[in-house]
C-alpha positions as CSV (number, residue, x, y, z in Angstrom):
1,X,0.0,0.0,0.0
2,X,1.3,3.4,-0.9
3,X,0.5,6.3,0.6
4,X,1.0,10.1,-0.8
5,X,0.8,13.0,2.4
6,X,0.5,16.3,0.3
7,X,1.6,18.9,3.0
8,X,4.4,18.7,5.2
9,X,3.4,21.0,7.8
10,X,2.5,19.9,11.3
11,X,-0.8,17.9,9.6
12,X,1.5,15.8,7.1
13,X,4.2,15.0,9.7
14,X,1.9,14.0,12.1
15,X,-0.3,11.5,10.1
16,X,3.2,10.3,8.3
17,X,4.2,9.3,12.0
18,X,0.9,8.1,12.8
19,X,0.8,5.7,9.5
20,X,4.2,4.4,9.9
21,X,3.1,3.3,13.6
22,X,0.0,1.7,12.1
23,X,1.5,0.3,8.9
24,X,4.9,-0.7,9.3
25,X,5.0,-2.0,5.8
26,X,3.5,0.5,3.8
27,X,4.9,3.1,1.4
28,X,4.4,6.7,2.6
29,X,5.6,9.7,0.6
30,X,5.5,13.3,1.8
31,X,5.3,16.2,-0.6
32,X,6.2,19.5,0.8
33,X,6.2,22.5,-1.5
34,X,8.7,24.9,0.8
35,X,12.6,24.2,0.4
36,X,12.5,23.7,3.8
37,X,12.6,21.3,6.6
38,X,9.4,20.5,7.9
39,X,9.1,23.1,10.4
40,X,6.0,25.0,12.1
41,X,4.4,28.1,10.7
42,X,3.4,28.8,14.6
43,X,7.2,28.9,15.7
44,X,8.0,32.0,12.9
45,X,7.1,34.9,15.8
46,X,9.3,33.0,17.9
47,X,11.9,33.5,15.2
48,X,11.2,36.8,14.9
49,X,12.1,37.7,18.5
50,X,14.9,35.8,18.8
51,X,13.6,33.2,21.3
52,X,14.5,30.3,18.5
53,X,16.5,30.1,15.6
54,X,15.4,28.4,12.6
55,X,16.2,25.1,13.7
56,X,14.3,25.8,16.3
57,X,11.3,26.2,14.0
58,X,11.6,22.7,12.9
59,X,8.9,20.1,13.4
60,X,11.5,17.0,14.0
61,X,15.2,18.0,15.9
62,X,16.5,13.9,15.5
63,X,18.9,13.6,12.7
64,X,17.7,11.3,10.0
65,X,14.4,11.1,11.6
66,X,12.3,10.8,9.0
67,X,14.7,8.2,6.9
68,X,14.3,6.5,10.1
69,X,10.9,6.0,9.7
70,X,11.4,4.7,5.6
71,X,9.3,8.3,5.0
72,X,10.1,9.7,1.9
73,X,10.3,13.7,1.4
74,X,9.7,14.9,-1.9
75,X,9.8,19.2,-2.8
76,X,7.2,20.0,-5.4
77,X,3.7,22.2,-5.6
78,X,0.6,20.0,-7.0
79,X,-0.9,21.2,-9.7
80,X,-3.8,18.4,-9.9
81,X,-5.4,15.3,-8.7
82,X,-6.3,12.5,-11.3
83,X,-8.8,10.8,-9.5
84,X,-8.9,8.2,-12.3
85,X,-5.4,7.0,-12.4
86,X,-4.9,7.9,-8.7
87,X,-1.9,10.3,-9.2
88,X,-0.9,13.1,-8.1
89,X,-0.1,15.8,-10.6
90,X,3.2,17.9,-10.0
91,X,3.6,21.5,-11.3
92,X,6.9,20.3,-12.6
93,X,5.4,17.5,-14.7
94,X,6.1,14.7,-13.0
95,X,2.9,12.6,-11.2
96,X,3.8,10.5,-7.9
97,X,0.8,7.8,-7.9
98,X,-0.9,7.0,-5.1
99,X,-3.3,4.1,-2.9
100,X,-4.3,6.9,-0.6
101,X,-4.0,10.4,-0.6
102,X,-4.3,12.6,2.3
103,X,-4.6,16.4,1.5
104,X,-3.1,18.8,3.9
105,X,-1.8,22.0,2.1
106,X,-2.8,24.1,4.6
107,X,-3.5,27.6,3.9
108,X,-2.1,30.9,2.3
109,X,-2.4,34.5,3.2
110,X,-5.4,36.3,0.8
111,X,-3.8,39.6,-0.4
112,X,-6.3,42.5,-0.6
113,X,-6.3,44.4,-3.9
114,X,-4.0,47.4,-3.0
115,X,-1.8,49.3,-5.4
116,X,1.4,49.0,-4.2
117,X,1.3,45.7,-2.6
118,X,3.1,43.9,-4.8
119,X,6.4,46.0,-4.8
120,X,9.4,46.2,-2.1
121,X,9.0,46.6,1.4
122,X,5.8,44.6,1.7
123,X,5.2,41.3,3.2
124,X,3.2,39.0,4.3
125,X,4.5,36.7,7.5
126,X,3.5,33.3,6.8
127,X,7.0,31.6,5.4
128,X,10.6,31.0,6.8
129,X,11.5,32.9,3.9
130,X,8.8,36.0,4.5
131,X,10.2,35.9,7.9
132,X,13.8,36.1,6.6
133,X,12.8,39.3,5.1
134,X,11.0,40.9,7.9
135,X,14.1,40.6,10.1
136,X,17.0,42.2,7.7
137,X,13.8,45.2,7.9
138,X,11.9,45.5,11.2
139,X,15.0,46.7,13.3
140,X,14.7,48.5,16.4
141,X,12.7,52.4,15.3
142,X,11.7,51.1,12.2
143,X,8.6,52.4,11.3
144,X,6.0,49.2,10.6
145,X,3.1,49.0,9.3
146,X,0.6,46.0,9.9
147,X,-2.5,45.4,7.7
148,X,-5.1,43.6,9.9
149,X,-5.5,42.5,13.6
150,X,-7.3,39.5,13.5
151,X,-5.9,36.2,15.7
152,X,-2.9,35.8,13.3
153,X,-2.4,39.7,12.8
154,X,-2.3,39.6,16.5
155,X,0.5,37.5,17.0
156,X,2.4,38.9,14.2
157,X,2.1,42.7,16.0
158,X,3.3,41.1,19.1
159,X,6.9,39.9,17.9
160,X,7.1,43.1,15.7
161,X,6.8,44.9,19.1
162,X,9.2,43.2,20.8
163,X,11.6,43.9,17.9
164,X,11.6,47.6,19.0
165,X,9.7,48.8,16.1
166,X,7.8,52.2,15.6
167,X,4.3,50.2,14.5
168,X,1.2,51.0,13.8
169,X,-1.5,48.8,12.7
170,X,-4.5,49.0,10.3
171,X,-7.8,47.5,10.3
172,X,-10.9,47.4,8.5
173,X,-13.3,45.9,11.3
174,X,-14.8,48.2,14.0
175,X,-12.4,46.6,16.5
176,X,-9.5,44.4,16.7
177,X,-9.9,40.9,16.5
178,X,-13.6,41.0,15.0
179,X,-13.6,37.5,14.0
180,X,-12.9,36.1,17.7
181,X,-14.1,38.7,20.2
182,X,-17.0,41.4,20.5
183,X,-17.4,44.7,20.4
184,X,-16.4,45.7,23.8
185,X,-13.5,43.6,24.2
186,X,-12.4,44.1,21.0
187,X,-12.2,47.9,22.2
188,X,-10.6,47.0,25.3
189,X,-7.5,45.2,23.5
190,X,-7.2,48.3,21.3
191,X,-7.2,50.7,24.3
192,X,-4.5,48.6,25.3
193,X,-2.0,48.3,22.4
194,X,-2.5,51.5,22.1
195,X,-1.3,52.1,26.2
196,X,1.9,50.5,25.2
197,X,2.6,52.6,22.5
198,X,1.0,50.9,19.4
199,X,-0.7,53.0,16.6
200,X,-3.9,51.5,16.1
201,X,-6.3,52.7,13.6
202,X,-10.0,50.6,13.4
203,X,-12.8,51.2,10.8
204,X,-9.8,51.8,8.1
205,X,-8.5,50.1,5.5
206,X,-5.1,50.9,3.2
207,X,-6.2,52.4,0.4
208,X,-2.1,52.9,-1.5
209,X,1.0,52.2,-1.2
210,X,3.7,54.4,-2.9
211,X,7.1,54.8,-2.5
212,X,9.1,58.0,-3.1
213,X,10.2,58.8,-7.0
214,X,7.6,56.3,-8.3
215,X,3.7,55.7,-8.3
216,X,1.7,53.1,-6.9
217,X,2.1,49.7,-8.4
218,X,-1.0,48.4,-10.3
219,X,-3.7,46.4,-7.6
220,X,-3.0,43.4,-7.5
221,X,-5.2,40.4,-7.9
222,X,-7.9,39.3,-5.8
223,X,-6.1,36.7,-4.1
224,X,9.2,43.9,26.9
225,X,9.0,40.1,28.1
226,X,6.6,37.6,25.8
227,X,4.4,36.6,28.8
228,X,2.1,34.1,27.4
229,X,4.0,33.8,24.0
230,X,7.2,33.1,26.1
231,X,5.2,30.7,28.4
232,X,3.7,28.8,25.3
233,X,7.3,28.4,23.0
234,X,8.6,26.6,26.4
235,X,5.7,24.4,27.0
236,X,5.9,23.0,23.1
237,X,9.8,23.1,23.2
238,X,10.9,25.8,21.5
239,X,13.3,27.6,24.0
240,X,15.9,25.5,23.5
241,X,17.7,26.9,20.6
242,X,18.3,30.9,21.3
243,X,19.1,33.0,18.6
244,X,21.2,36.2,18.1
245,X,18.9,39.3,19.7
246,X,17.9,41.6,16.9
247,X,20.6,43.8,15.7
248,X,20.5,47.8,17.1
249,X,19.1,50.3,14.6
250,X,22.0,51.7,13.2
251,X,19.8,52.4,9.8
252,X,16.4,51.2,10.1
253,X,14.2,51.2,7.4
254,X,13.7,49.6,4.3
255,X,16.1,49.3,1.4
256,X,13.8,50.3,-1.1
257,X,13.4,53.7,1.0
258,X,10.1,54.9,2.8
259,X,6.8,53.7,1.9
260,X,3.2,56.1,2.1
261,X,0.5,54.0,3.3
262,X,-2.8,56.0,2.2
263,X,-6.0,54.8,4.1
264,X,-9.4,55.3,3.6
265,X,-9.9,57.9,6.3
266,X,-7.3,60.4,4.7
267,X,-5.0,59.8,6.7
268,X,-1.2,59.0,5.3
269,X,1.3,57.1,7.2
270,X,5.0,57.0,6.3
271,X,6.4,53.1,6.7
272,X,9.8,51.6,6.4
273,X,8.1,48.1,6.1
274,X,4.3,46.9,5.5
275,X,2.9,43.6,6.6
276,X,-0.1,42.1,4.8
277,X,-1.9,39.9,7.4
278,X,-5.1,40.5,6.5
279,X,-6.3,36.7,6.7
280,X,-5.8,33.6,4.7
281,X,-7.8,30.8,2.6
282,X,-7.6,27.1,2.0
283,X,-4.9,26.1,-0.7
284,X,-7.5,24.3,-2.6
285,X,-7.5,25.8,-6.1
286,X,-5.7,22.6,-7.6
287,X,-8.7,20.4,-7.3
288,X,-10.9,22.2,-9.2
289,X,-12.7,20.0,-11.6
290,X,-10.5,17.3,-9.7
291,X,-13.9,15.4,-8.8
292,X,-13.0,16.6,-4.9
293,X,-16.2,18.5,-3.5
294,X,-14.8,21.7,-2.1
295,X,-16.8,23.9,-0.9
296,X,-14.9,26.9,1.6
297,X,-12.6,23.8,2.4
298,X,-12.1,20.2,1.0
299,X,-15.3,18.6,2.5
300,X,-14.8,15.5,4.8
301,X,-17.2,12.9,6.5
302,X,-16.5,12.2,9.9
303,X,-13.3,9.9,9.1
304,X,-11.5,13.0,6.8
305,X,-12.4,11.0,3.9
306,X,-14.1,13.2,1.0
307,X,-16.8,12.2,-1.9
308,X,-13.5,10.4,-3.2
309,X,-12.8,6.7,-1.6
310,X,-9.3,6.4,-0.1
311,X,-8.7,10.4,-0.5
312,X,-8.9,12.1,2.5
313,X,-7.6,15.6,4.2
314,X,-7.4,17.5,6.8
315,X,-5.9,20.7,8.6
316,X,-6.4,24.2,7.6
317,X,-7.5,22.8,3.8
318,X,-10.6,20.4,5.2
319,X,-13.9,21.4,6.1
320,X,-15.3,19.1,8.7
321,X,-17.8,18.8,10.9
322,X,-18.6,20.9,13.8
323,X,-21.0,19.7,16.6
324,X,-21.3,22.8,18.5
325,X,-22.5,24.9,15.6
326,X,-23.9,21.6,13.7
327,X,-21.9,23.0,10.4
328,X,-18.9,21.8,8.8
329,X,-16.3,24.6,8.9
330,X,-12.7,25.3,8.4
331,X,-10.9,25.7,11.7
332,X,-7.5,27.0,10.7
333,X,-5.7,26.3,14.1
334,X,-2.8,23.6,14.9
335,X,-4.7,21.4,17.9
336,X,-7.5,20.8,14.5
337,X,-4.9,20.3,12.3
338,X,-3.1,17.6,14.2
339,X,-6.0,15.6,15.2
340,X,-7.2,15.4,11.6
341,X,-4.4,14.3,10.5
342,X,-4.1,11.1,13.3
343,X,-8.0,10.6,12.7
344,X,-7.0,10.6,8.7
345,X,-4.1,8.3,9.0
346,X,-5.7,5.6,11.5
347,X,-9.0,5.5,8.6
348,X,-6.3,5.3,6.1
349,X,-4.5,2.6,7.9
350,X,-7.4,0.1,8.1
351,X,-8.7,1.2,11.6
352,X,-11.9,3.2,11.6
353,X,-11.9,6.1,13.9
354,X,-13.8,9.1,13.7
355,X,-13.3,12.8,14.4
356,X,-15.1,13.7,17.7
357,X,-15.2,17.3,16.4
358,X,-13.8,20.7,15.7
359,X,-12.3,22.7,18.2
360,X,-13.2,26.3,17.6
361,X,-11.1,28.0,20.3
362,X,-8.6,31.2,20.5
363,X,-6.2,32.2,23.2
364,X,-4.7,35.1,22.6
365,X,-1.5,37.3,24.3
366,X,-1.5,40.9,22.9
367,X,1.0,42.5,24.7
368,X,0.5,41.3,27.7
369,X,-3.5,40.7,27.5
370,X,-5.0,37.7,27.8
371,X,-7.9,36.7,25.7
372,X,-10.6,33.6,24.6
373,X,-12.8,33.0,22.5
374,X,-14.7,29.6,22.2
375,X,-17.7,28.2,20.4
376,X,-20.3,30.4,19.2
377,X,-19.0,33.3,21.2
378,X,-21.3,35.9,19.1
379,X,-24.4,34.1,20.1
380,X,-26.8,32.1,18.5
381,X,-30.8,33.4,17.4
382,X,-33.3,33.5,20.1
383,X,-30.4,32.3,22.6
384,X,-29.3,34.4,26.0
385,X,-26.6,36.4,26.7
386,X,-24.4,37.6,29.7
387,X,-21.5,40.2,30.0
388,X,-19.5,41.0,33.4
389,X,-16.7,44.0,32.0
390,X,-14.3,45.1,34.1
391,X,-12.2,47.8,32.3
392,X,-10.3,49.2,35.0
393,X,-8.7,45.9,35.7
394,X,-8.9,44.7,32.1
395,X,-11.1,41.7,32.7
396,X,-14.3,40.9,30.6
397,X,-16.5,37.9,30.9
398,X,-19.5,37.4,28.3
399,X,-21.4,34.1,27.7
400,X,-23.9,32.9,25.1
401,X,-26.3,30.2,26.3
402,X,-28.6,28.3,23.7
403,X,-31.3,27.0,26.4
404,X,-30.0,24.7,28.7
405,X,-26.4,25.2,27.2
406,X,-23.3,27.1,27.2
407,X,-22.4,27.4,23.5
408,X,-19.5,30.5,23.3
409,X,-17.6,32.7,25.4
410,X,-15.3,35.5,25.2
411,X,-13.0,36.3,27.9
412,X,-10.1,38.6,29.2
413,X,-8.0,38.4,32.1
414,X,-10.1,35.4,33.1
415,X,-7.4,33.0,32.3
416,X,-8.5,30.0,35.3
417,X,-11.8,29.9,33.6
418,X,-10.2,28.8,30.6
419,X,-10.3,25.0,30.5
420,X,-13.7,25.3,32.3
421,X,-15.2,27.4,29.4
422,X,-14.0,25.0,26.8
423,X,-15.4,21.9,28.8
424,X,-18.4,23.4,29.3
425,X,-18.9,24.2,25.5
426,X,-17.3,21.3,24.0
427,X,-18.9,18.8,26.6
428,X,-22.1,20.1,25.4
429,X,-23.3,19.9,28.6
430,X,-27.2,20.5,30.2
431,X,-26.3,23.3,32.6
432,X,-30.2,22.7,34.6
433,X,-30.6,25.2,37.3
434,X,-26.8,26.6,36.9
435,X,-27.4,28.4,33.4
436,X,-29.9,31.1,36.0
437,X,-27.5,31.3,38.5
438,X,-24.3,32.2,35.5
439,X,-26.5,35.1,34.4
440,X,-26.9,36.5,37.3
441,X,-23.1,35.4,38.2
442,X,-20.9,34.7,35.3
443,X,-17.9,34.0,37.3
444,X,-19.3,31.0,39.2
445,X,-18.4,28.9,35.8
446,X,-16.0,26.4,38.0
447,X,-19.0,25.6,40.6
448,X,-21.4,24.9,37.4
449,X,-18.7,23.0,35.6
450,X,-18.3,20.6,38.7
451,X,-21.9,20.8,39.6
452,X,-22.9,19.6,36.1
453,X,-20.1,18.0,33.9
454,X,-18.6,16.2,36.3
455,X,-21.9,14.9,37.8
456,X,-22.8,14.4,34.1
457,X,-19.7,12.2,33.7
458,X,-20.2,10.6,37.0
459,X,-23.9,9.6,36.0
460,X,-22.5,7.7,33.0
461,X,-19.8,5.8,34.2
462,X,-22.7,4.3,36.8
463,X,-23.8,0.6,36.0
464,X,-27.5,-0.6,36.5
465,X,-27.7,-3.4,38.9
């Protein structure tokens, strides 16, 4: 049996690893379309402050690992899937054929239609190579521009502040992080990036980019300490491999000389380096008229396999169901990604598992400020709704109940309710009598957890005599 992993980001490596554990004797083939090591695109801001070098943003440290395992690595982009002759399509030419395919090509940053973006100075952050760029330019009083703050932008801004730069940050939403948190604590995270010196600029978008002596490029297609993020790069191993601090400022600034960003407000900002982070979308356009259903993702049943037999995928590209919202969706975060691809690689192994669901969780650090997002935490129709703000102490609490349940949160500076939110929403649980007593208290969420999921659990575990 010969397996074909197309990906080898976190998703390929880990269901690679997972079918050479299952089937010892099988073929299994890795495609990877960077020149790189397998590494993690969630180490790069790590890179970026120096914490780790690049080695330190690989996936596997062991020598020879993966020859170890008899897995093959192969570099090359796919252009197609024959479906017929069960090949995979390079954009080289060559075709690498297949038993099973599993689909994991992750994602790719969208780049808004702004004149300008195309020429030097601008990037996005999503490579080893983007991030190569970033660090000969964002040196200590550069002046940096960042385009969006949702989850990613986020965590982008942060290691760009720790570099020492002059940054400001654009973004079209009416608050930062619109996709994962509401209104009001979407304002309170602004209020403070902006307390530690961040320009942030909401209900904007950039409009130009032009650079001195020459006019804007045609648009371009459619297309301090870390705390947490310290915390986080020791837990998954990452602070083991230091790397040079960033160099002083002795000429900050961009080689290609400054930039004017020109937003829709008016406004014009001068910039030695602009950032594109302004979201991303499944890498996916390869399968058209492949056979594949795709709809925002590659649509999977509840083993990752599509429409296809014996083609399956999973990570940032697959769409799969969601329990909590009763959808399928794309849930572009690593925890998904890696349990899609052991689910995946069991089913393709012969053993029939099946994907207990998608997690759709955030924790964020922005600057220093702790934030969560679970579930539906924007509410569901006819459902009931809670908020407990604290803004002088930067805490928020707001919860979403659909009847008897707790189906989304947001939270700041609420960091022990954490694992109880996500229980509580994931578990699915009958709150009874507790879901009165949250809205009129939102912060008694560890009593109701034990009162009701544990009891729940409890319950189940008991035999009839």
């Amino acid at each position: 049996m010969k397996h074909v992993i197309l990906g080898a980001g976190p998703a390929g490596v880990i269901a690679a690893e997972t079918l050479r554990k299952h089937a010892p004797n099988d073929q299994i083939v890795v495609i990877g379309d960077e020149p790189e090591a397998p590494y993690s695109r969630m180490a790069i801001p790590y890179l970026l402050i120096g914490k780790v070098g690049e080695e330190g943003t690989h996936l596997r440290h062991t020598p020879g690992h993966f020859a170890a395992l008899r897995v093959e690595l192969r570099h090359g982009r796919a252009k197609a899937v024959d479906i017929t002759a069960r090949a995979v399509v390079l954009e080289d030419g060559s075709r690498e054929s297949f038993d099973k395919l599993l689909i994991c090509t992750g994602s790719s940053p969208v780049q808004p239609p702004v004149p300008g973006i195309t020429g030097p100075g601008v990037h996005t952050c999503w490579t080893l190579e983007d991030a190569r760029a970033i660090m000969t330019l964002a040196k200590p009083g550069a002046r940096v521009l960042q385009m969006g703050a949702g989850f990613i932008g986020c965590i982008i801004m942060e290691s760009l502040a720790m570099r020492g730069v002059r940054l400001s940050v654009v973004e079209m939403g009416d608050r930062m992080v619109p996709r994962m948190m509401g209104p009001t604590a979407g304002r309170m995270i602004k209020q403070w990036c902006e307390a530690k010196g961040v320009k942030v600029y909401t209900g904007a978008r950039v409009d130009a980019i032009e650079r001195a002596g020459s006019a804007a490029a045609a648009p371009a297609p459619a297309a301090a300490e870390p705390g947490l993020l310290s915390k986080l790069a020791s837990a998954i191993g990452l602070g083991s491999a230091p790397a040079p601090a960033p160099a002083p400022a002795a000429a900050a600034g961009s080689a290609s000389g400054a930039m004017q960003v020109k937003l829709s407000t008016g406004q014009v900002l001068e910039a030695d380096l602009v950032i594109s982070a302004t979201g991303v979308r499944p890498n996916i356009g390869f399968l058209e008229n492949s056979g594949i259903t795709c709809l925002v993702g590659i649509l999977t049943d509840e083993h990752l396999q599509t429409n296809v037999p014996g083609i399956y995928a999973a990570g940032d590209c697959a769409e799969a169901f969601d329990k909590v919202s009763g959808k399928t969706i794309v849930s572009a975060i690593q925890p998904n990604a890696a349990e899609q691809a052991r689910v995946a690689a069991l089913n393709m192994a012969g053993q029939t598992t099946s994907l207990k669901g998608v997690t759709q969780i955030n924790v964020l650090d922005t600057l220093g400020m702790i934030s969560a997002s679970f579930g539906k935490w924007d509410g569901v129709p006819g459902g009931q709704h809670v908020e407990l703000t604290d803004e002088a102490n930067g805490k928020l609490l707001s919860l979403q109940f659909d009847h008897e349940k707790l189906v989304g949160c947001n939270s700041i500076g609420w960091t022990e309710h954490v694992g109880v939110m996500r229980g509580l929403v994931e578990g699915e649980v009958k709150l009874g009598e507790w879901r009165e007593k949250l809205m009129a208290d939102p912060t008694q969420l560890m009593s109701a957890y034990l009162a009701t999921a544990q009891a729940q659990s409890a319950h189940a575990h008991i035999k009839p005599r």
